[in-house]
C-alpha positions in Angstrom: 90.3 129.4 172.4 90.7 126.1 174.7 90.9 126.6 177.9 94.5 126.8 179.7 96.1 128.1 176.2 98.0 131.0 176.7 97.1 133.8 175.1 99.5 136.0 173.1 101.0 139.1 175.2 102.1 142.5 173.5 103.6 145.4 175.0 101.6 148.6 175.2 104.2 150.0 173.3 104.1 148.0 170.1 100.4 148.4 169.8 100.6 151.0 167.3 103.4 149.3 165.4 101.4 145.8 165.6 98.4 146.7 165.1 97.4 145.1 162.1 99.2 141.9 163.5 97.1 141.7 166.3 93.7 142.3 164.8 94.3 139.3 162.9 95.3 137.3 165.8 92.1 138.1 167.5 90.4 135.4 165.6 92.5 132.7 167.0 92.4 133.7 170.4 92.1 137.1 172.7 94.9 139.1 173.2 96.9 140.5 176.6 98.3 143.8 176.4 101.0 144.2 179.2 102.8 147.0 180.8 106.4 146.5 182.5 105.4 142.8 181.8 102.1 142.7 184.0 99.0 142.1 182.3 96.8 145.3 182.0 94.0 145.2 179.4 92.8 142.0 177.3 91.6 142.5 173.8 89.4 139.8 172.0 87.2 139.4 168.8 84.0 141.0 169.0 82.1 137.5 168.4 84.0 136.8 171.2 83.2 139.0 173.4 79.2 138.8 172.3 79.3 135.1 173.0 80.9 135.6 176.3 78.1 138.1 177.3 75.3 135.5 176.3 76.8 132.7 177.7 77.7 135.2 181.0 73.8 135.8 181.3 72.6 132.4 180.4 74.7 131.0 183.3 73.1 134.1 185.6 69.7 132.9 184.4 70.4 129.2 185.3 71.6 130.4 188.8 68.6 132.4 189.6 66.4 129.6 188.4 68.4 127.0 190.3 67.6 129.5 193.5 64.2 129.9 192.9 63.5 126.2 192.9 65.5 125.5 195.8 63.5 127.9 197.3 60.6 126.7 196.5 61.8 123.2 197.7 62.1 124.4 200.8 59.1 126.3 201.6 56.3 124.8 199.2 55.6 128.3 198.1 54.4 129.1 194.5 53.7 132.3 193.7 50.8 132.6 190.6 51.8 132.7 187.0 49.7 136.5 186.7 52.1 138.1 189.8 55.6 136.7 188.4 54.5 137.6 185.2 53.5 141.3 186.0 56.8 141.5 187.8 58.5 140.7 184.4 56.5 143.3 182.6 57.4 146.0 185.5 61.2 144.9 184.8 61.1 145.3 181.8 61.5 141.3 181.0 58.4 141.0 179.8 56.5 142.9 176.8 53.4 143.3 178.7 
């Protein structure tokens, strides 16, 4: 879905009726379930949400290796491929 599209809103109470209506529309773009006209749950395609995630962590990863050079900018610190790496393996990043 572009960005700044509105996406379509359904009342809570014609979920059940709609249903079928709305799955379908999920493939075109996420959809806003309301109550007394005020957003309260937002449905969208399970690709959707999947790419969302990965794209959600990739950004995380970028920002944490962003840091981490910054960091390293300003200190001149490295820290040995063998520690970071065993740090990984403890978090579970790794397979060790």
């Amino acid at each position: 879905m572009p960005v700044g599209m509105v996406p379509e809103m359904v009342p809570l109470r014609e979920l059940q009726t709609r249903m079928l209506t709305i799955l379908e529309h999920l493939q075109k773009g996420p959809v806003v379930l309301t109550r007394d006209d005020i957003a309260a749950a937002v449905m969208v395609a399970p690709e959707t949400w999947n790419s969302l995630l990965a794209e959600l962590e990739d950004l995380r990863d970028t920002l944490d290796a962003i840091s981490a050079y910054e960091s390293y900018q300003q200190t001149g610190a490295a820290r040995p491929w063998r520690e970071i790496r065993a740090e990984l393996v403890r978090e579970g990043l790794l397979d060790g």
